[in-house]
C-alpha positions in Angstrom: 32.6 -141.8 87.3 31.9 -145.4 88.2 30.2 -146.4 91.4 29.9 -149.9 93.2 26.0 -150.1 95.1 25.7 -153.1 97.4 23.7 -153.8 100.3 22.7 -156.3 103.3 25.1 -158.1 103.5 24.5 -159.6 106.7 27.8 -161.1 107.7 27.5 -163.7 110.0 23.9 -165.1 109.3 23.6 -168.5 109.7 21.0 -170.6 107.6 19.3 -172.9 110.6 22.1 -174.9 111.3 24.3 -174.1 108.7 26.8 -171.3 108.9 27.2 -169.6 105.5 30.6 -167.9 106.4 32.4 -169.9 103.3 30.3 -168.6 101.1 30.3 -165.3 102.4 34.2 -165.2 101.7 33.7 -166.0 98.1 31.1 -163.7 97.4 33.5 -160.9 99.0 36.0 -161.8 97.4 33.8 -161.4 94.5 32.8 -158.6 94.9 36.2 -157.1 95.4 37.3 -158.9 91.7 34.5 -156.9 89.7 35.0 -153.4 91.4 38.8 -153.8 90.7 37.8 -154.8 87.1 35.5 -152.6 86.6 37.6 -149.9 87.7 34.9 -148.3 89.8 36.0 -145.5 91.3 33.7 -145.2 94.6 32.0 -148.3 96.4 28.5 -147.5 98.5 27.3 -150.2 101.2 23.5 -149.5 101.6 23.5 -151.1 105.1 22.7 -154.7 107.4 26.6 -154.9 107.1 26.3 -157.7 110.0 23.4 -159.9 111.0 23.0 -158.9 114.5 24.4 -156.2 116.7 26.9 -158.4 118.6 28.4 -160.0 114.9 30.9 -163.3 115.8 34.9 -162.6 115.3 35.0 -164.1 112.0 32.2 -161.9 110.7 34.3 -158.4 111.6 37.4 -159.8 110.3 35.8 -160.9 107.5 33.9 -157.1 107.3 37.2 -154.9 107.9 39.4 -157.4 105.4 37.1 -157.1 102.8 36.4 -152.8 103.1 40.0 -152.6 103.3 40.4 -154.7 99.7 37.4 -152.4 98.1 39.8 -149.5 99.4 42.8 -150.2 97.7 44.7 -148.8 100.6 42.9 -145.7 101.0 42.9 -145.3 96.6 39.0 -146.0 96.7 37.0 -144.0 98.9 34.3 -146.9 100.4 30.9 -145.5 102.2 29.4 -148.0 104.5 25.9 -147.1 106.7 24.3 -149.2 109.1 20.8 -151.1 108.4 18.5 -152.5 110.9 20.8 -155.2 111.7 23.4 -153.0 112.7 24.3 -151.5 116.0 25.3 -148.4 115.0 28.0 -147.8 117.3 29.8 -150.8 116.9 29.9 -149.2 113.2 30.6 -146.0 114.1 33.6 -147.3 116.7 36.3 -147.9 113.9 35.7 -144.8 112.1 38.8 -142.6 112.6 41.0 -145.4 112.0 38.9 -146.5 109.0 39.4 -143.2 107.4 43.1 -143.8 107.1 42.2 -146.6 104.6 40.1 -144.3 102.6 36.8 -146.0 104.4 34.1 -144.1 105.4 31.4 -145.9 108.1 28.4 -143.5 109.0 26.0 -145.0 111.9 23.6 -142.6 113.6 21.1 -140.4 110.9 22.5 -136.8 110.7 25.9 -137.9 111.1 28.6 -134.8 110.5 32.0 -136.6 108.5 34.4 -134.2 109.5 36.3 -133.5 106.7 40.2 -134.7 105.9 42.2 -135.3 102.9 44.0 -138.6 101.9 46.2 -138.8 98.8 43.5 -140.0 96.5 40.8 -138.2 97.7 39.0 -135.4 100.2 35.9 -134.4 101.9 35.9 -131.2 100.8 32.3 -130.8 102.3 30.2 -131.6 105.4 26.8 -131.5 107.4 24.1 -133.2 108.9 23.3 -136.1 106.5 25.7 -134.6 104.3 29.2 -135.5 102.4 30.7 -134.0 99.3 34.1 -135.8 97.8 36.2 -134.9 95.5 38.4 -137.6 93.8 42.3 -136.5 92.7 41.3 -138.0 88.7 37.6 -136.3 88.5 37.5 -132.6 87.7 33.7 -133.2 89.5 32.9 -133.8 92.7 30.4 -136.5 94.2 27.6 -135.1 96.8 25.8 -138.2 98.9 23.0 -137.7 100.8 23.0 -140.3 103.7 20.5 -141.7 105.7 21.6 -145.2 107.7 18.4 -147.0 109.1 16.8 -145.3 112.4 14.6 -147.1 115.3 11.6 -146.0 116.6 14.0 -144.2 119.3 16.7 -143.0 117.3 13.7 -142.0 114.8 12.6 -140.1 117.7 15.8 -138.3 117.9 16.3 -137.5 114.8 13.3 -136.1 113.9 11.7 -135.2 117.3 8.0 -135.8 118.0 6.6 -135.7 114.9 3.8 -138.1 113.9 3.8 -140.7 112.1 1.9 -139.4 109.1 4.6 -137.0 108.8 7.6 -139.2 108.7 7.5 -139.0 104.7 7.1 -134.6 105.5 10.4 -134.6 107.9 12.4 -136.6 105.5 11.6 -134.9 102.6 12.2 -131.0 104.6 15.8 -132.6 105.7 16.7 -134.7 102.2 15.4 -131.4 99.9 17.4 -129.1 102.8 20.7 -130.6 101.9 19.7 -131.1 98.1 19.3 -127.4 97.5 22.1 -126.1 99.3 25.0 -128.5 98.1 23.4 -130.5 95.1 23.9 -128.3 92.1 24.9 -129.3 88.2 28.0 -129.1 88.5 28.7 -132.1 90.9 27.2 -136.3 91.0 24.2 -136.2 93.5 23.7 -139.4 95.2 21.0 -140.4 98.0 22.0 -143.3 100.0 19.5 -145.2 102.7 18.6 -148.0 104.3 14.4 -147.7 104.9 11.6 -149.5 103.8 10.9 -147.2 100.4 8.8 -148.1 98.3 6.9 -146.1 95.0 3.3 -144.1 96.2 0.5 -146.3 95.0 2.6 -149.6 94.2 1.9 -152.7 95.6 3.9 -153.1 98.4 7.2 -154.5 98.1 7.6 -158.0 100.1 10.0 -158.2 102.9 12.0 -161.6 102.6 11.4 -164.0 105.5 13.1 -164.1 108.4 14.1 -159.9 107.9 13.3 -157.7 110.6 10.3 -155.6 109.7 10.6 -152.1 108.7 7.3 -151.8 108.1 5.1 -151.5 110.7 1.9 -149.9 109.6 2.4 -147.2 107.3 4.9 -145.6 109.8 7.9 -146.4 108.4 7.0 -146.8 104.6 8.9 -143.9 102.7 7.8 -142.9 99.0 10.4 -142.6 96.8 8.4 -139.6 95.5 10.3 -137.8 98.3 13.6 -137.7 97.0 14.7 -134.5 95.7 14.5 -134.1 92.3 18.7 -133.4 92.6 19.4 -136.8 93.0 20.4 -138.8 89.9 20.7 -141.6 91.7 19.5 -143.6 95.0 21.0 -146.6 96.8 18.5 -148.6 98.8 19.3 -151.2 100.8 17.0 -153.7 103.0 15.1 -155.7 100.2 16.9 -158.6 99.1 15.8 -158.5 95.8 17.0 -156.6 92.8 14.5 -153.7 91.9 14.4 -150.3 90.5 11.5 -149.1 92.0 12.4 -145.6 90.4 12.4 -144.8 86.5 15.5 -145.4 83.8 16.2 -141.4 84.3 16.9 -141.6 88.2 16.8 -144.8 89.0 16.3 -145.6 92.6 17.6 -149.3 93.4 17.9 -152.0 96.0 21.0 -153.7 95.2 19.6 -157.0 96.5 21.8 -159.2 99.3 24.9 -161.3 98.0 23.3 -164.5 98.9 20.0 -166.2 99.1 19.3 -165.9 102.8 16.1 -167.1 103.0 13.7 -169.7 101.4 11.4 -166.6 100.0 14.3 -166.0 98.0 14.7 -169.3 96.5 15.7 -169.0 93.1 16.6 -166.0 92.8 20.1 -164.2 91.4 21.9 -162.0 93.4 23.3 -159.0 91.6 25.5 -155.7 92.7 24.9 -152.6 90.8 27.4 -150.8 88.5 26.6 -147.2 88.1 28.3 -144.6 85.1 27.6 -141.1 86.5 28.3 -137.4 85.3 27.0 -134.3 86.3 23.9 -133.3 84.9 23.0 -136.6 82.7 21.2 -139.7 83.4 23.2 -142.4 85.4 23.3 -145.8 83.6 23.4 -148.4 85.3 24.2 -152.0 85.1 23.1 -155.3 87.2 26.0 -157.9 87.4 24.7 -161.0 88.8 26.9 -163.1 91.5 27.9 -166.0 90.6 29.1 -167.2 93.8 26.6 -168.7 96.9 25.1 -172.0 97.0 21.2 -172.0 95.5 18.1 -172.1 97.7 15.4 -174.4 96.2 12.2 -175.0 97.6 10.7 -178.7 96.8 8.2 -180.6 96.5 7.7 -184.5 96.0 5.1 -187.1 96.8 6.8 -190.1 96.7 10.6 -191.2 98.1 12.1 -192.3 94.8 11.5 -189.2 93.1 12.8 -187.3 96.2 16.2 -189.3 96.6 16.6 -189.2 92.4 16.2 -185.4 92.8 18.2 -184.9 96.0 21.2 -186.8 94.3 21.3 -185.0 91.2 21.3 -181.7 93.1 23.6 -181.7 95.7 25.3 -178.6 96.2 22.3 -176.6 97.4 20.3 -175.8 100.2 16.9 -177.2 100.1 13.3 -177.1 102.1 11.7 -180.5 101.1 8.0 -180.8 101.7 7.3 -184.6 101.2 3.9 -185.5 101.0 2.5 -189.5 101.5 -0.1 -191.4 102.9 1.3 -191.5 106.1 3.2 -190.2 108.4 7.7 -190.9 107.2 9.3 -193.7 109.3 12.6 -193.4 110.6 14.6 -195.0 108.0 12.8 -193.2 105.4 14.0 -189.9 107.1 17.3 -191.4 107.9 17.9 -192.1 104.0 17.0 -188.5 103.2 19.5 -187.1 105.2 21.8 -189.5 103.9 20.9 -188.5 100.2 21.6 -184.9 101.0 23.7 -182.8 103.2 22.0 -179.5 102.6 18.3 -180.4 103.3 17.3 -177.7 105.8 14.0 -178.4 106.6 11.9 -181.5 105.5 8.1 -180.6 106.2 5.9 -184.0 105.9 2.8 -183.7 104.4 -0.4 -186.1 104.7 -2.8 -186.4 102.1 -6.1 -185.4 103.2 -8.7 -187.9 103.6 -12.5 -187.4 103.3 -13.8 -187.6 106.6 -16.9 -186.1 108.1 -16.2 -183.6 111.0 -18.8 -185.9 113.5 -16.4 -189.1 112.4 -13.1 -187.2 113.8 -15.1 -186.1 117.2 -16.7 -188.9 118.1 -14.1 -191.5 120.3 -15.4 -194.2 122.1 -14.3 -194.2 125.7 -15.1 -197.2 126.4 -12.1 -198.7 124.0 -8.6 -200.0 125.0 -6.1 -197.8 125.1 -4.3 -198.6 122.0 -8.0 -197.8 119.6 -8.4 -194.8 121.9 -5.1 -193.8 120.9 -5.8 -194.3 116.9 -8.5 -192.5 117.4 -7.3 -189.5 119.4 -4.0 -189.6 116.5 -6.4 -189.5 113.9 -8.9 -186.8 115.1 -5.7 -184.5 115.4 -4.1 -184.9 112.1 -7.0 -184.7 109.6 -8.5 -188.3 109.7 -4.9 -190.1 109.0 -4.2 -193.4 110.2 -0.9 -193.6 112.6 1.5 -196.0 110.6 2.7 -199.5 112.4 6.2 -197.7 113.5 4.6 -195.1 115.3 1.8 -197.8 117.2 5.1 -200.0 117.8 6.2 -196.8 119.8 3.2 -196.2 121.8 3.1 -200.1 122.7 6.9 -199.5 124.2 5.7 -196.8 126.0 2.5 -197.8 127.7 4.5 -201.5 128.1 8.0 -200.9 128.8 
């Protein structure tokens, strides 16, 4: 059996100003190319399917279009949770229609599928947390433990008033519950998330920027150690970077996101996982990097020539420019940049520091004009550097308009 993982793919999420929408449409539509030619016969969607909970028109369209391709018209079955992006009802909403296509979208923690029967495929089993398939062209079925993200309310209601410490205790009783009862040899045991997991003793695995926190203290941090020993294979989602943070036997993965959405994740390649499953073995599994997406860089110069040379070489990307100089960029300088370079997200100026004593940046003389009170105020604020003539032109206009 071959099985699609993906995760966070946070339709809708714009970079600053920039919308990312066109890429998002190729990198579906990439996605959809390698499952069809890879022949994979079941596709999971490890959560964050949206940005936010109220996700713009174009996003859902873009969301339904794309599950209904991965389908093939109810051939495929396709299991989508929600993350901590997601509202979950606004996932759960389409569900009975959805399951006409073969698509299977599970909200709320403890969900119960109820079971039906399409042409290609059934769900021949059910509970809490729970689904077992059996595909028309496997003489084996496919068990999936799923767990979509909770909040600290939801949390609440799922697992009562348990502590914190034993977060890790409760998920484990539930995950091992379901394990032992419908996880035997004879069928493909899957665990499928979307919470901060991370291996018992490891450094802790960085959160890119801008993502919501999961982790908040050590209440929310899950150790894969948990997962039944059942499970032959588990799809994380959240972390936007590809990483087995299980072993080569039972390999427990985050997927990564389509698409650099961040300047932490400058750089890197974005992959979807291909797994080859029986009962009873080892999964293999198989990274296939995404080709589509515009690159993230983040960039560093300390002169303008070598920052317009590089920005003109390297045009199709998005870029966070940190320029540093002796003073403070003048307006056509900036003006030029953005002229160089439609993709420059953020350009952070940087002023070389000059050696000044600490007394020399306190001390003003009050008894100056304005204009040397105002050098010296500008310079006792930004490190001992010397406002440039553009920006004492300014101040001149102001104080004498």
């Amino acid at each position: 059996m071959k099985i699609l993982h993906t995760a966070d793919w946070h339709l809708g999420k714009r970079l600053d100003r920039f919308s990312r929408l066109e890429e998002q449409i190729l990198v579906m539509d990439e996605l959809v190319q390698i499952a069809d030619e890879e022949k994979v016969d079941l596709v999971l969607i490890a959560g964050d399917l949206f940005d936010n909970f109220n996700p713009g028109t174009e996003a859902v369209q873009l969301f339904y279009q794309t599950l209904k391709r991965l389908s093939l018209n109810g051939k495929r079955p396709v299991i989508a949770i929600s993350g901590n992006h997601d509202s979950p009802s606004l996932i759960d909403a389409p569900d009975p229609l959805a399951r006409e296509c073969g698509i299977i979208l599970i909200g709320h923690p403890k969900a119960i599928i109820n079971p039906f029967e399409l042409e290609h495929f059934k769900i021949s089993k059910s509970a809490e947390g729970f689904i077992e398939l059996t595909l028309k062209n496997h003489d084996f079925p496919v068990r999936i433990l799923h767990t979509p993200y909770a909040n600290e309310i939801r949390l609440k209601q799922y697992l009562g008033e348990d502590k914190e410490a034993e977060l890790n205790q409760v998920l484990a009783e539930h995950w091992q519950k379901n394990a032992d009862q419908f996880c035997d040899e004879n069928g493909v045991n899957l665990l499928m998330t979307h919470l901060y997991m991370n291996k018992k003793g490891a450094p802790l695995l960085d959160e890119p920027e801008g993502e919501k926190p999961l982790k908040i203290g050590n209440a929310d941090l899950i150790f894969s150690e948990i997962i039944p020993h059942q499970i032959q294979y588990t799809a994380l989602g959240h972390l936007h970077r590809f990483q087995n943070i299980g072993t080569d036997e039972k390999p427990v993965v985050y997927s990564s996101s389509p698409l650099c959405y961040s300047f932490s994740e400058a750089g890197q390649t974005k992959h979807i996982s291909i797994i080859e499953a029986e009962p009873n073995q080892p999964v293999q599994f198989t990274k296939i990097p995404i080709k589509n997406g515009k690159c993230l860089e983040r960039k560093s110069f300390d002169c303008i020539e070598k920052t317009i040379e590089w920005l003109t070489i390297n045009q199709d990307t998005f870029v966070e420019l940190t320029l540093e100089s002796e003073s403070f960029l003048k307006a056509d300088e900036r003006k030029l940049l953005y002229q160089t370079h439609s993709g420059i997200v953020h350009l952070i100026p940087k002023i070389k520091n000059q050696e000044l004593h600490e007394n020399q940046l306190r001390d003003i003389n009050l008894s100056q004009d304005i204009q040397s009170l105002f050098k010296d105020y500008f310079k006792s604020k930004n490190g001992g550097q010397e406002a440039n003539e553009e920006l004492i032109d300014l101040f001149n206009e102001i104080i004498n308009p």
